[in-house]
Structures are given as structure tokens and as C-alpha cells.
Biopython code that builds the backbone (N, CA, C, O; Angstrom):
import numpy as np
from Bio.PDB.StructureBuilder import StructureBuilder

atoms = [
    (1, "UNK", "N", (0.842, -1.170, 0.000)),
    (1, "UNK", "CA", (0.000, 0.000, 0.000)),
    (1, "UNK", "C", (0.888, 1.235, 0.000)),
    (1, "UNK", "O", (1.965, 1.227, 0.596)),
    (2, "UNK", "N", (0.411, 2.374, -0.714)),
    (2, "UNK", "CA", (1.104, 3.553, -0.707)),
    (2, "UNK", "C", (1.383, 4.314, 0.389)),
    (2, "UNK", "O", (0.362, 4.592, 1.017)),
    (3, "UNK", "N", (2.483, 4.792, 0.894)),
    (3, "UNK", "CA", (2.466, 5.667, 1.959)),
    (3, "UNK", "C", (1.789, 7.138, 1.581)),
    (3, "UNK", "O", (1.864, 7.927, 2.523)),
    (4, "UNK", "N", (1.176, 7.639, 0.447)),
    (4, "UNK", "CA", (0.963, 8.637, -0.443)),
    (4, "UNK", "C", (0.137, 9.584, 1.111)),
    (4, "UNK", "O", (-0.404, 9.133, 2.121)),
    (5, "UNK", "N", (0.381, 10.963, 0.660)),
    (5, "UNK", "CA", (-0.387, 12.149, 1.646)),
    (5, "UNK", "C", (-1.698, 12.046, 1.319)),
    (5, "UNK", "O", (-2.009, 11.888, 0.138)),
    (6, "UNK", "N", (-2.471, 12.106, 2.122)),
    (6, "UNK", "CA", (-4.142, 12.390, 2.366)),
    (6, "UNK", "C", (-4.555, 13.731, 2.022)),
    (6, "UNK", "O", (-3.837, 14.657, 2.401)),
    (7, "UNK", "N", (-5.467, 13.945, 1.449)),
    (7, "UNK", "CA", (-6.084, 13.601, 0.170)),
    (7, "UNK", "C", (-4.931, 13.032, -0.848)),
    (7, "UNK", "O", (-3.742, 13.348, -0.885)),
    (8, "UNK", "N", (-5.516, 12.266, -1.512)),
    (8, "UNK", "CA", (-4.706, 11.938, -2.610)),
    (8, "UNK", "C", (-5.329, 10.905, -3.800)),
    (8, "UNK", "O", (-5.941, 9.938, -3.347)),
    (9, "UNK", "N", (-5.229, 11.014, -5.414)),
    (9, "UNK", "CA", (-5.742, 10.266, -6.256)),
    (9, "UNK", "C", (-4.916, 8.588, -5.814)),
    (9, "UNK", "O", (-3.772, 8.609, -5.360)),
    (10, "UNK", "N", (-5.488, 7.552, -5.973)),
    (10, "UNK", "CA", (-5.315, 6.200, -5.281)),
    (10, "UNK", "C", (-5.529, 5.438, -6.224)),
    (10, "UNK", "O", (-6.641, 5.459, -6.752)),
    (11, "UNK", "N", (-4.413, 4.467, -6.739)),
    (11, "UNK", "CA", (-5.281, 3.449, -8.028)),
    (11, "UNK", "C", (-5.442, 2.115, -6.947)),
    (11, "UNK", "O", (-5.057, 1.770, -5.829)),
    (12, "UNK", "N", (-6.033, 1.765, -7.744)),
    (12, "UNK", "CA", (-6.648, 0.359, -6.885)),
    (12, "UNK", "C", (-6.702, -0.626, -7.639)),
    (12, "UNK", "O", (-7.323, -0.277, -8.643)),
    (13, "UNK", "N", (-6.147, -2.495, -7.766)),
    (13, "UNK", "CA", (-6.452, -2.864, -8.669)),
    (13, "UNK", "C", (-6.852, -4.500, -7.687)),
    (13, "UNK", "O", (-6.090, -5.080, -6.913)),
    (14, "UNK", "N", (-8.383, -4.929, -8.100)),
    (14, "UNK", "CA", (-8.561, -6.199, -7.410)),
    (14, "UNK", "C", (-8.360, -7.305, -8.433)),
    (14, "UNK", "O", (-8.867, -7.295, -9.554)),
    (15, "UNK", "N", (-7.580, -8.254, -7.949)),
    (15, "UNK", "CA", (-7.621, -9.224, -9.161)),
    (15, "UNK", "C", (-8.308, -10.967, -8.796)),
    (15, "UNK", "O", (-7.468, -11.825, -8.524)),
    (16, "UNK", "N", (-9.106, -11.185, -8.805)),
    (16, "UNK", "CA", (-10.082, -12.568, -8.994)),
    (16, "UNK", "C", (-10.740, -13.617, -9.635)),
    (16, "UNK", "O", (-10.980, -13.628, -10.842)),
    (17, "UNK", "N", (-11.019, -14.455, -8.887)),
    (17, "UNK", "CA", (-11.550, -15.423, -9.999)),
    (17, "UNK", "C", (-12.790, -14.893, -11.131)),
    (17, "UNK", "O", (-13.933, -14.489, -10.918)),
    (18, "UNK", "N", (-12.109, -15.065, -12.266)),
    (18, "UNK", "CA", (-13.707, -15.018, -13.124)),
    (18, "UNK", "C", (-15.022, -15.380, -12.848)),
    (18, "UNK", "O", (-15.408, -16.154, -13.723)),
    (19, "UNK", "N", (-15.694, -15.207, -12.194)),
    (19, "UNK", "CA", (-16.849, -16.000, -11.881)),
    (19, "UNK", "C", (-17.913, -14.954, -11.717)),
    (19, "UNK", "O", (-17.571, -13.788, -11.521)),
    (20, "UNK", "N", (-19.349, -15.334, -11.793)),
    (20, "UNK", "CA", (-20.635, -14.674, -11.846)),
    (20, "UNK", "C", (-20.745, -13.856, -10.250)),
    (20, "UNK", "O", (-20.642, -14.467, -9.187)),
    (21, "UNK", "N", (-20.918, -12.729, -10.336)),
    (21, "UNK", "CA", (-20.676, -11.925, -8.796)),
    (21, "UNK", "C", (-19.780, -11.556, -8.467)),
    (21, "UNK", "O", (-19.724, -11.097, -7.326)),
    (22, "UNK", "N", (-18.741, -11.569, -9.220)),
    (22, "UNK", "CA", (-17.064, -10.955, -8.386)),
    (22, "UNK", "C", (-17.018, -10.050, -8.965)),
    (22, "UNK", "O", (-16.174, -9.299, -8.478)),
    (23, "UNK", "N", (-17.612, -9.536, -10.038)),
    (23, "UNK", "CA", (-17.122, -7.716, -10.616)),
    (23, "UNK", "C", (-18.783, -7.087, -9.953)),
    (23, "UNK", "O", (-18.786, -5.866, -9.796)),
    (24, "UNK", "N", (-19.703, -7.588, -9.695)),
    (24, "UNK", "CA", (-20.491, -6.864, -8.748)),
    (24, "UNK", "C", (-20.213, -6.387, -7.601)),
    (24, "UNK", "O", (-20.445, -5.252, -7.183)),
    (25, "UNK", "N", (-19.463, -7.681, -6.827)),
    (25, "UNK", "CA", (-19.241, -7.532, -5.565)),
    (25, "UNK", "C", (-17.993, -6.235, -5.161)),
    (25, "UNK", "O", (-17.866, -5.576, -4.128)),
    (26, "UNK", "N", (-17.177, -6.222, -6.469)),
    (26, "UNK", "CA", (-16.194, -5.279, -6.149)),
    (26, "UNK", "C", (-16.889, -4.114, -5.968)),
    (26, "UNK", "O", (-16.917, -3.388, -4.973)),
    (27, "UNK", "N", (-17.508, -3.988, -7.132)),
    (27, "UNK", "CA", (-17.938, -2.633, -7.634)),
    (27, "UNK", "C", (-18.633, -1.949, -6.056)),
    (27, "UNK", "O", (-18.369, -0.888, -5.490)),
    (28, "UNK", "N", (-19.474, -2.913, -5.726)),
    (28, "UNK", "CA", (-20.610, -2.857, -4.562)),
    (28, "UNK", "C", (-19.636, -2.045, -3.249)),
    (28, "UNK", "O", (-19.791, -1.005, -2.608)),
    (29, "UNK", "N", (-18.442, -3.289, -3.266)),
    (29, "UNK", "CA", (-17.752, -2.377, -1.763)),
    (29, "UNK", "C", (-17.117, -1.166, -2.066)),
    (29, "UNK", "O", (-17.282, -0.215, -1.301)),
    (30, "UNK", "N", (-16.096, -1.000, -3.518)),
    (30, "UNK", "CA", (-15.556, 0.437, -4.094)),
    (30, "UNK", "C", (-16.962, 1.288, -3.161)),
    (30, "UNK", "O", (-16.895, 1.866, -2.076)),
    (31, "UNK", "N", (-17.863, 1.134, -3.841)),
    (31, "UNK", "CA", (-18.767, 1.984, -3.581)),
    (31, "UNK", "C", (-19.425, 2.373, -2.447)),
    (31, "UNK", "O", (-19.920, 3.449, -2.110)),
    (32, "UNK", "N", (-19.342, 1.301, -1.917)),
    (32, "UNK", "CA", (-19.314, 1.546, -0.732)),
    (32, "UNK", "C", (-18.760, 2.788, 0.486)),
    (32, "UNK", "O", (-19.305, 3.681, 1.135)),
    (33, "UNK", "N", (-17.236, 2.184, 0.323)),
    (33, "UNK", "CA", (-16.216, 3.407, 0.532)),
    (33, "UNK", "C", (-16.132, 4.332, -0.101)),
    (33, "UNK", "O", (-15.583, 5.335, 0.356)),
    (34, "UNK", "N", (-16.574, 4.306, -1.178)),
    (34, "UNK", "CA", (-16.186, 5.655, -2.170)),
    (34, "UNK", "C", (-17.755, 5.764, -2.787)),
    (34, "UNK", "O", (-18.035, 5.157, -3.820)),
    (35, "UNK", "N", (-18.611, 6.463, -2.180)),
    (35, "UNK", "CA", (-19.862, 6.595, -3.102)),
    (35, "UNK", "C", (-19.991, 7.465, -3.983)),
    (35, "UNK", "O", (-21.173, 7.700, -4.234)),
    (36, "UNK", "N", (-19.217, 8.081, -4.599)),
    (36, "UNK", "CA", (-19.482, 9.222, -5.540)),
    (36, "UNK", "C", (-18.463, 8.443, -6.983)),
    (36, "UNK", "O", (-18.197, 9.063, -8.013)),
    (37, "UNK", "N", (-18.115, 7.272, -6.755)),
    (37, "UNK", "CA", (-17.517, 6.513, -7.716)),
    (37, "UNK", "C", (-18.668, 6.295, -9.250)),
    (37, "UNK", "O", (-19.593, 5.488, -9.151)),
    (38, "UNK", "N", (-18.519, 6.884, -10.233)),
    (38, "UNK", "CA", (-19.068, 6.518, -11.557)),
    (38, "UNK", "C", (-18.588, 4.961, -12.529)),
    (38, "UNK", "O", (-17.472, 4.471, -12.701)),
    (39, "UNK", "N", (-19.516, 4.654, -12.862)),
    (39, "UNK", "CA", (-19.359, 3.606, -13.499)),
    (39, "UNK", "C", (-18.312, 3.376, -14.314)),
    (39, "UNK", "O", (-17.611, 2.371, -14.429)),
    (40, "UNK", "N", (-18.270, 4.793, -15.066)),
    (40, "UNK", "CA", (-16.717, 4.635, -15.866)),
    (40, "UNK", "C", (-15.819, 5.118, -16.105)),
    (40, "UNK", "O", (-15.291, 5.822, -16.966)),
    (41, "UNK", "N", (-15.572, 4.432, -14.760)),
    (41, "UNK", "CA", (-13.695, 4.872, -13.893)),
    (41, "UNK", "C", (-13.612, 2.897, -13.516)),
    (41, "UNK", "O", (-12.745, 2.563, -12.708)),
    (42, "UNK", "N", (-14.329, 1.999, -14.003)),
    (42, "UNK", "CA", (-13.957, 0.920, -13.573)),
    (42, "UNK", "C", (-13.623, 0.306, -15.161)),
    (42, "UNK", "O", (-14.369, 0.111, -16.120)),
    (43, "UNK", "N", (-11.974, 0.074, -14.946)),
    (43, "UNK", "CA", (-12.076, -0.918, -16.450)),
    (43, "UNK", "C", (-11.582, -2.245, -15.664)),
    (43, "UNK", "O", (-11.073, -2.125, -14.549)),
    (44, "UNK", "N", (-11.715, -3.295, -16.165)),
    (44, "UNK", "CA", (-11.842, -4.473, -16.608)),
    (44, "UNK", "C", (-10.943, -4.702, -17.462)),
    (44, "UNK", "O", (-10.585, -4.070, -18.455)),
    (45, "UNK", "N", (-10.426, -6.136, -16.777)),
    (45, "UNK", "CA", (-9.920, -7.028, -17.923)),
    (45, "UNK", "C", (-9.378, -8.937, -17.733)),
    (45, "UNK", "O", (-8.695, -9.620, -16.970)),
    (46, "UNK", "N", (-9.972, -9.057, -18.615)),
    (46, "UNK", "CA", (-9.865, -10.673, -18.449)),
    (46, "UNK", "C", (-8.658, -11.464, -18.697)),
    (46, "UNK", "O", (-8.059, -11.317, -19.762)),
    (47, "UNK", "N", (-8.172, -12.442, -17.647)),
    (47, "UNK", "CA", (-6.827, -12.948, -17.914)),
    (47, "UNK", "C", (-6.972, -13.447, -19.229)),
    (47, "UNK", "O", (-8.029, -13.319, -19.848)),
    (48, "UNK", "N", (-5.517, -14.263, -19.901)),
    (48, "UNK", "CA", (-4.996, -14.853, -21.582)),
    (48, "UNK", "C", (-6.179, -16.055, -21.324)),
    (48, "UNK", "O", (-7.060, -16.030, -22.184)),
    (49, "UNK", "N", (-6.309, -16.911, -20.468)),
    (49, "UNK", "CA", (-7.007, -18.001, -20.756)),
    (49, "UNK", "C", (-8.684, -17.829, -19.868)),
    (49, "UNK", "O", (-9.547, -18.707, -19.844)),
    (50, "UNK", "N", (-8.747, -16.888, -19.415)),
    (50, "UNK", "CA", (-9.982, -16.179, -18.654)),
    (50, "UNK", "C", (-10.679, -16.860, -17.392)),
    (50, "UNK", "O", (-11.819, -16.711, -16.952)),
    (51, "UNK", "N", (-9.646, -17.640, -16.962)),
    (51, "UNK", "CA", (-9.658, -17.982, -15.061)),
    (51, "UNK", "C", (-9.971, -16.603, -14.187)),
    (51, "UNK", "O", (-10.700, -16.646, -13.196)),
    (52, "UNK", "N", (-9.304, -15.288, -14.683)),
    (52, "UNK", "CA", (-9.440, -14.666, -13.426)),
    (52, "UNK", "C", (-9.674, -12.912, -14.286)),
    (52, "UNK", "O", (-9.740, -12.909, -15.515)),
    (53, "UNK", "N", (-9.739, -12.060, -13.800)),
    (53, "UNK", "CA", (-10.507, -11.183, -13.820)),
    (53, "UNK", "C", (-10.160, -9.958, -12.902)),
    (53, "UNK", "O", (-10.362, -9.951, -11.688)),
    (54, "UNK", "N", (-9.379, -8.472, -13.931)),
    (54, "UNK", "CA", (-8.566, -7.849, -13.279)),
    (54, "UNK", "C", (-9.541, -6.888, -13.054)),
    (54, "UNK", "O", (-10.429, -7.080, -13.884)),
    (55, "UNK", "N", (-9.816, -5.925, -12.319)),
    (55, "UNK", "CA", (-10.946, -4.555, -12.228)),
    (55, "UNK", "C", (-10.166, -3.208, -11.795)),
    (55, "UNK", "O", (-9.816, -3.319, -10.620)),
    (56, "UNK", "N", (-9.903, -2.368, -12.178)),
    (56, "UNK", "CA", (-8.808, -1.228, -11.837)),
    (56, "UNK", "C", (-9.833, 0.013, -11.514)),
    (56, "UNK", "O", (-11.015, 0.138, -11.837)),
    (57, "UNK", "N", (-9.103, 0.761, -10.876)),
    (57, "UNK", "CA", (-10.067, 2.033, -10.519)),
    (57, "UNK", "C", (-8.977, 2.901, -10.270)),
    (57, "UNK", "O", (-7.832, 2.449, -10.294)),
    (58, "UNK", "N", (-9.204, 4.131, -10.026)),
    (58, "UNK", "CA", (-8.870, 5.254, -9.487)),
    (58, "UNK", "C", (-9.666, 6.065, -8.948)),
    (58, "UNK", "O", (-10.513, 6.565, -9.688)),
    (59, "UNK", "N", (-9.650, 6.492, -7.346)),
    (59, "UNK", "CA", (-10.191, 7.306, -7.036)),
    (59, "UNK", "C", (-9.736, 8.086, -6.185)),
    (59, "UNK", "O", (-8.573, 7.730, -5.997)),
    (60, "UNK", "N", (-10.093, 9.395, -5.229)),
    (60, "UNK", "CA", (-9.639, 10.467, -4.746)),
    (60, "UNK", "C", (-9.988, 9.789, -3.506)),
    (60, "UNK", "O", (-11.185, 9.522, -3.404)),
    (61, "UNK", "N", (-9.016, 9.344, -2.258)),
    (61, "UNK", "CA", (-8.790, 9.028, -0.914)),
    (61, "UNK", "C", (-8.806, 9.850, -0.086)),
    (61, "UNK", "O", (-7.802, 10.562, -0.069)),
    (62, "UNK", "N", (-9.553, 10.057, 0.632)),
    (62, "UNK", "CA", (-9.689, 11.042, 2.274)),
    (62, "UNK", "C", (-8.726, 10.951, 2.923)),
    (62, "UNK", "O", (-7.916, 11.836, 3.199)),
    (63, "UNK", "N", (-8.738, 9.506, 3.321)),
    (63, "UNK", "CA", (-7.706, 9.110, 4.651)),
    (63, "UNK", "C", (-6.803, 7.786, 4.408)),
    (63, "UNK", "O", (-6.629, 7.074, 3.420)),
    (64, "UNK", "N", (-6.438, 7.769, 5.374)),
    (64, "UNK", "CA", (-5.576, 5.786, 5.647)),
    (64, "UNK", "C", (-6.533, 5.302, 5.938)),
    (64, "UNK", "O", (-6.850, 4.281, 5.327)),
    (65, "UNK", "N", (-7.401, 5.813, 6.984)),
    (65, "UNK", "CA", (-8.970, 4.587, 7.145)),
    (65, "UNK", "C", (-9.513, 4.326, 6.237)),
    (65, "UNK", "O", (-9.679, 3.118, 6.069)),
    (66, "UNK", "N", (-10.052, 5.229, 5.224)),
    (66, "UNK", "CA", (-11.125, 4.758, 4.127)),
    (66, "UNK", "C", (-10.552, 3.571, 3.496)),
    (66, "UNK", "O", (-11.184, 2.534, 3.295)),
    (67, "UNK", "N", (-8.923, 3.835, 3.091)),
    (67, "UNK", "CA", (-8.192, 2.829, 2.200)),
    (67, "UNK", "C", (-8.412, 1.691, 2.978)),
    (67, "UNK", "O", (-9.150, 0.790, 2.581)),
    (68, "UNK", "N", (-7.742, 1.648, 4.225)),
    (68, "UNK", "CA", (-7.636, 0.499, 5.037)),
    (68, "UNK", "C", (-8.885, -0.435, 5.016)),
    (68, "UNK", "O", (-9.028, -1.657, 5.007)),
    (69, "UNK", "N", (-9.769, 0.679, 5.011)),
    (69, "UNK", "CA", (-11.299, -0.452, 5.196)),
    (69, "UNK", "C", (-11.874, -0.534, 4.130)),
    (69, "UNK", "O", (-13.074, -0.810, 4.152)),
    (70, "UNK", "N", (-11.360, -0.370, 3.162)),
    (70, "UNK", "CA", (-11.901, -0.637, 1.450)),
    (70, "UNK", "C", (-10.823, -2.015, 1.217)),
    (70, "UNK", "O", (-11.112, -3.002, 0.541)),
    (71, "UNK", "N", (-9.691, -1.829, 1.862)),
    (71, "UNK", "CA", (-8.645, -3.004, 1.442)),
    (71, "UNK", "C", (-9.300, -4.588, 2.294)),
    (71, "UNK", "O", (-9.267, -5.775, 1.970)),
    (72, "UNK", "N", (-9.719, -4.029, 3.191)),
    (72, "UNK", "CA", (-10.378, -5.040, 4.485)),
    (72, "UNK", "C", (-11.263, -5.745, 4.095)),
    (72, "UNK", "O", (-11.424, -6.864, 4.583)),
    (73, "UNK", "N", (-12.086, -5.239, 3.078)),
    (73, "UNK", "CA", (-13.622, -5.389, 3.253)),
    (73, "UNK", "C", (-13.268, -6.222, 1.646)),
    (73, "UNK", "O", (-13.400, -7.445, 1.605)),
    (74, "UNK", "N", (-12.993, -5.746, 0.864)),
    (74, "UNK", "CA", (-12.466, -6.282, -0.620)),
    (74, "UNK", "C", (-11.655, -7.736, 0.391)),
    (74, "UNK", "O", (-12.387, -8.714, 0.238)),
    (75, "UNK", "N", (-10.659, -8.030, 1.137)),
    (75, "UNK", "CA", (-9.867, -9.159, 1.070)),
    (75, "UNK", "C", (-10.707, -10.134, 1.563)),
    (75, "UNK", "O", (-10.359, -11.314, 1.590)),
    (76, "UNK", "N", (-11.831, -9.734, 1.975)),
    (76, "UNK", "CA", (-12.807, -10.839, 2.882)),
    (76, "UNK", "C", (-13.274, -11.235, 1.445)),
    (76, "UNK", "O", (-12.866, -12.357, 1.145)),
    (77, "UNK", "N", (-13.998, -10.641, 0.496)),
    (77, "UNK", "CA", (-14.709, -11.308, -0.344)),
    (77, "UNK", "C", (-13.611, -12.642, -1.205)),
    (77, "UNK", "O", (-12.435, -12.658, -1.568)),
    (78, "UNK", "N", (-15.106, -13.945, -1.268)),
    (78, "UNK", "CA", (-14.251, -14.985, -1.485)),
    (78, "UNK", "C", (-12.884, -14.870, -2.933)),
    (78, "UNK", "O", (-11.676, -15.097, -3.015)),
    (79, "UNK", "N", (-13.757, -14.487, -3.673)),
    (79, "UNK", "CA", (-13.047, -14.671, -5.173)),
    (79, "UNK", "C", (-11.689, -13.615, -5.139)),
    (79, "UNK", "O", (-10.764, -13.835, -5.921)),
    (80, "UNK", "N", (-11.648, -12.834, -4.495)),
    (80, "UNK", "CA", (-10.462, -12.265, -4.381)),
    (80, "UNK", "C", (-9.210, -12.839, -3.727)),
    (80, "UNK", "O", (-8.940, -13.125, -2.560)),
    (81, "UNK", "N", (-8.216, -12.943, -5.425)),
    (81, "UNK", "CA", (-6.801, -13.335, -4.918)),
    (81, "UNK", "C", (-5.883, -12.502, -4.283)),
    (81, "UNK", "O", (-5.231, -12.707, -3.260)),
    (82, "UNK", "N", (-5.934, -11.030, -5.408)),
    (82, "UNK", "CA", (-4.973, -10.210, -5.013)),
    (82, "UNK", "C", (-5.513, -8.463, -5.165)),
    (82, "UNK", "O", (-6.262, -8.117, -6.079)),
    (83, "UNK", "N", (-5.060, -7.625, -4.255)),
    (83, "UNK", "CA", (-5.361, -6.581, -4.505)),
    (83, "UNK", "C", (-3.958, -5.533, -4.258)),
    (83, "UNK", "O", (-3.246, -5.580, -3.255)),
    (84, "UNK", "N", (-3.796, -4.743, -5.246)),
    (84, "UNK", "CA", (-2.775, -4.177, -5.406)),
    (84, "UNK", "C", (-3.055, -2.541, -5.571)),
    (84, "UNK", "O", (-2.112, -1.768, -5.747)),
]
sb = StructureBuilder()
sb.init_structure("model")
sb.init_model(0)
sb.init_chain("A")
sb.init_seg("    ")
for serial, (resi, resn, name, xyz) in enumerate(atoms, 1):
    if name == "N":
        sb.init_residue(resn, " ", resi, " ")
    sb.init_atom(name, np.array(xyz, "f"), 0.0, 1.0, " ", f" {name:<3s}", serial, name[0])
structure = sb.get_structure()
């Protein structure tokens, strides 16, 4: 995680299994933490043989808490391998 100053633009990238509900579920907690997040600031992209399923964002961070508990709340969900 970035040591970056508060406020600050934040990329975010979750990477998971391909499966039915894991680009909802991201989207759902992003939004969560970040509710003023628009639909398209989320790209997508599917691994070479399409097992898993990258979702990238960028958005404008308040604090270390918001991150912390957007990173928290994303590592609980199952299909998530990695978040970077």
C-alpha cells in the first residue's frame, strides 16, 4: 500500500476469480467506501485463458482509514486473490 499524503488520487487494482458476482461484488464495496464513484472509472480485464478477472479504478482518498477499510472489506470477499 502507498504511503501517499491524504487527500490523494489512489489506483486500486482487485484481481479474482472469473466468476458470476465478483465484478459486482467489487464494484458494490468500491462503492461503498467511495460513493461518488461513476461507473466509468472501472475498467476491466480478463486474464490470456480467462480464469481470473482484473478490475482497476482510481479514485480520490480522504484518509488511511477509508483505504484500510476498502482493502479489508475487498480481502474478505471470497473470489479475491490479489489486490494491489
Amino acid at each position: 500500500m502507498s504511503d501517499a499524503p491524504f487527500p490523494c488520487l489512489f489506483p486500486l487494482a482487485v484481481i479474482g476469480s472469473n466468476e458470476d458476482g465478483f465484478h459486482l461484488a467489487v464494484i458494490a464495496v468500491i462503492r461503498k467506501h467511495v460513493p461518488d464513484m461513476d461507473e466509468d472509472r472501472f475498467h476491466t480485464r480478463t486474464s490470456q485463458q480467462g480464469s481470473y478477472l482484473s478490475i482497476r479504478v482510481t479514485f480520490w482518498a480522504e484518509d488511511r482509514e477509508q483505504v484500510d477499510n476498502l482493502y479489508r472489506e475487498l480481502g474478505s470477499l471470497p473470489q479475491v486473490k490479489m489486490i494491489l
